[in-house]
C-alpha positions as CSV (number, residue, x, y, z in Angstrom):
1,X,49.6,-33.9,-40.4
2,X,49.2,-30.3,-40.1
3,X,45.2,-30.1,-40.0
4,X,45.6,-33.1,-37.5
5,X,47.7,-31.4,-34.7
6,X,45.9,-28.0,-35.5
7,X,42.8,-29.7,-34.8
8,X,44.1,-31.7,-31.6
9,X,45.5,-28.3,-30.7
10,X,41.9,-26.5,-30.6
11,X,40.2,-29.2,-29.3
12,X,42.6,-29.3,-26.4
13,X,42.4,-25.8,-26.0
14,X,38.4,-25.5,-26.1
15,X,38.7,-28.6,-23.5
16,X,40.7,-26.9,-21.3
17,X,39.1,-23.3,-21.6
18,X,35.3,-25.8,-20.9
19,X,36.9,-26.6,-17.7
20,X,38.2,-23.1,-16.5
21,X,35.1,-22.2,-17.3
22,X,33.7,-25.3,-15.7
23,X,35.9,-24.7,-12.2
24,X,34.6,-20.6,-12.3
25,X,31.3,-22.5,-12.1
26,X,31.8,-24.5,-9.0
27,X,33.8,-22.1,-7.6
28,X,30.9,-19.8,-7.6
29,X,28.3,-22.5,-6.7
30,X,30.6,-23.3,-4.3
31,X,30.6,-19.4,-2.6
32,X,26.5,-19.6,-2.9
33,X,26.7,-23.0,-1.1
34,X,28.6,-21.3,1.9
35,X,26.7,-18.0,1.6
36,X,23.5,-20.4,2.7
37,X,25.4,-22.3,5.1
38,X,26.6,-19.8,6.6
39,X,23.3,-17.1,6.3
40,X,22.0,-20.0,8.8
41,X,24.1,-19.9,11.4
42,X,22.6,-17.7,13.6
43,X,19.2,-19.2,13.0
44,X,20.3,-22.7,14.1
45,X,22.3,-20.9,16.9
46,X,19.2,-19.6,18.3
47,X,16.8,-22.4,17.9
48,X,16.7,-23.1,21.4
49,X,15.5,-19.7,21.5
50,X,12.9,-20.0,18.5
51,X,11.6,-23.6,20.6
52,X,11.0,-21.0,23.7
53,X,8.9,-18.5,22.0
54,X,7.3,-21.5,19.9
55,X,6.0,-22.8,23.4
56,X,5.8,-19.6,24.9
57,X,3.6,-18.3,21.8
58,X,1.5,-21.6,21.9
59,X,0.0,-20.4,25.5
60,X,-1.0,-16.9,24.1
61,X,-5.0,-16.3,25.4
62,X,-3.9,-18.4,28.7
63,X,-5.9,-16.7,31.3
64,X,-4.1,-14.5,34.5
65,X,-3.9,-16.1,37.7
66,X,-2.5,-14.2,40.5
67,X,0.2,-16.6,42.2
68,X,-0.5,-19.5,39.5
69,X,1.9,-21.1,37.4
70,X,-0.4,-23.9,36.1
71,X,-1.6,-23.6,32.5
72,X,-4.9,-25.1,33.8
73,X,-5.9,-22.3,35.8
74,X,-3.9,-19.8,34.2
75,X,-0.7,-17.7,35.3
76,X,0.5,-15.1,37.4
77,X,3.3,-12.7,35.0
78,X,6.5,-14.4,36.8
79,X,4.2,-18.3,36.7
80,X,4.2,-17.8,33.2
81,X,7.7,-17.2,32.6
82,X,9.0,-19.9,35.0
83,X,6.7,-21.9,33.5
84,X,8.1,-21.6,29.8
85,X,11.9,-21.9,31.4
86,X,11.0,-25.1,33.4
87,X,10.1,-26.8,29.9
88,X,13.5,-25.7,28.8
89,X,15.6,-27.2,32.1
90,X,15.9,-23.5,34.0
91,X,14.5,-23.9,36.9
92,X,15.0,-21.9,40.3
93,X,13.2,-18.4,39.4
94,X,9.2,-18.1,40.4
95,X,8.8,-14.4,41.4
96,X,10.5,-11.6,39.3
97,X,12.5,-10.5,42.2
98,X,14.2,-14.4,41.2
99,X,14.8,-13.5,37.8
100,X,16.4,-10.4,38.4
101,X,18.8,-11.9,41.0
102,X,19.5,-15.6,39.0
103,X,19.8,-14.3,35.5
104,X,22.8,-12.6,34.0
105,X,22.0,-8.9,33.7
106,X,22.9,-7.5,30.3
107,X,22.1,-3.8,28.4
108,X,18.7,-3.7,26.7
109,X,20.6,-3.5,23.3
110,X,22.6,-6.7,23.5
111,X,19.2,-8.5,24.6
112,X,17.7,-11.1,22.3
113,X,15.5,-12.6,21.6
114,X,14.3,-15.4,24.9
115,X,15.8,-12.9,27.1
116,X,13.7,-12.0,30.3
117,X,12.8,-8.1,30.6
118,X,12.3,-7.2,34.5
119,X,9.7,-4.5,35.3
120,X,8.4,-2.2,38.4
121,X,5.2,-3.0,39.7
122,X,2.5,-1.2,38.4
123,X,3.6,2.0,40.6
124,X,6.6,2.9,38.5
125,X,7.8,4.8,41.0
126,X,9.0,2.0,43.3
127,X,12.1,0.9,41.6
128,X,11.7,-2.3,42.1
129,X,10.9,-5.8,40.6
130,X,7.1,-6.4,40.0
131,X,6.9,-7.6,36.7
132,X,8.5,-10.2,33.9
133,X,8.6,-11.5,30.4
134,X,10.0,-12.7,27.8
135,X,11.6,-10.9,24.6
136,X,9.3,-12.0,21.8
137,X,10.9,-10.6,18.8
138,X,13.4,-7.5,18.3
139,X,12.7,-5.8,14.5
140,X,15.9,-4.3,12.4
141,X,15.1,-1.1,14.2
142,X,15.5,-2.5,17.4
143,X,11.6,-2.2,18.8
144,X,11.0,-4.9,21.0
145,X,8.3,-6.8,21.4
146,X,7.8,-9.0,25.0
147,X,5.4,-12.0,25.8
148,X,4.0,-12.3,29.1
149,X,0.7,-12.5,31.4
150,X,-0.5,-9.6,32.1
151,X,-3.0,-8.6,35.1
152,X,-4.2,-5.4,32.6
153,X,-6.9,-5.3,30.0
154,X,-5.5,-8.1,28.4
155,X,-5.8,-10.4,31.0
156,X,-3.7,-13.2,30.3
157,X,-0.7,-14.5,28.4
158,X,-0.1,-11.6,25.3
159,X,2.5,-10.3,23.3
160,X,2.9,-6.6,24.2
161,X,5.7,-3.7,22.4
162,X,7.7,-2.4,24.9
163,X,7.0,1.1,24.6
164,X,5.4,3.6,26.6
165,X,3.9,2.2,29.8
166,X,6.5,-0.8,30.1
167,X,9.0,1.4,28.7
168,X,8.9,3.3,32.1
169,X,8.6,0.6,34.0
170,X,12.0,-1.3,32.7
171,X,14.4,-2.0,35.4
172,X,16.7,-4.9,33.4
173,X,17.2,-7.2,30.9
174,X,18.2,-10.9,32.0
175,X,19.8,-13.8,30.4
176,X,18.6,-17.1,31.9
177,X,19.5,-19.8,29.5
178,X,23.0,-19.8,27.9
């Protein structure tokens, strides 16, 4: 009777210690679950974003057309960016002076990615809006890179760092789409 209970007793106790062991298990499969869920979230909170520079990306080569925002014949800098937003339900911006006035003006280091960057002309000097496009990408050191149409040697739609040049030219970042 002895043997029996012993053995009841270490079978109930390697039972029990299988499902501790068993409930650490899910417990941690469990925390990986949520680590994935939850790693996510700010890539499914920006997909409207990742849709704009999808679209935006797919017109790269586009040629420039002064005062154009048709894909047909090409686009202007501020054709091409009300162009992309249009697809997206902004409307009510064509020139960059429009963007800089409609969107919500935020610091350069809170901009993200889909956010519109507002340029001077070409004469950096005259502090005012010439320019526009939109924030392509922002690496882990914080260099930005911008998509737009540009009247320079690229001619056309292109994804340019902002850097140097543009870098002088920067008046504002602009949030258009909430």
């Amino acid at each position: 009777m002895k043997k029996i209970l012993l053995t009841i007793f270490l079978l109930g106790s390697i039972a029990f210690s299988s499902k501790a062991q068993d409930n650490v298990s899910l417990t941690v499969q469990y925390q990986k679950m949520m680590e994935k869920v939850i790693g996510r979230i700010p890539e499914v909170a920006n997909s409207t974003s990742n849709k704009i520079m999808d679209f935006a990306k797919s017109l790269i080569g586009t040629r420039y057309r002064y005062a154009s925002s048709n894909p047909e014949i090409g686009f202007d800098c501020s054709g091409f960016v009300s162009y992309v937003y249009k697809q997206f339900g902004f409307t009510g911006a064509r020139s960059s002076a429009d963007f800089a006035k409609k969107g919500k003006a935020i610091k350069l280091a809170d901009a993200k990615v889909g956010d519109v960057l507002v340029f001077t002309g070409s004469n950096s000097r005259v502090r005012r809006p010439g320019h526009v496009g939109i924030i392509y990408s922002i690496d882990e050191e914080g260099k930005i890179k911008f998509i737009h149409s540009s009247s320079g040697k690229a001619k056309g739609v292109t994804i340019t760092d902002l850097e140097g040049y543009y870098k002088n030219r920067f008046l504002k970042a602009v949030t258009v789409m909430e």
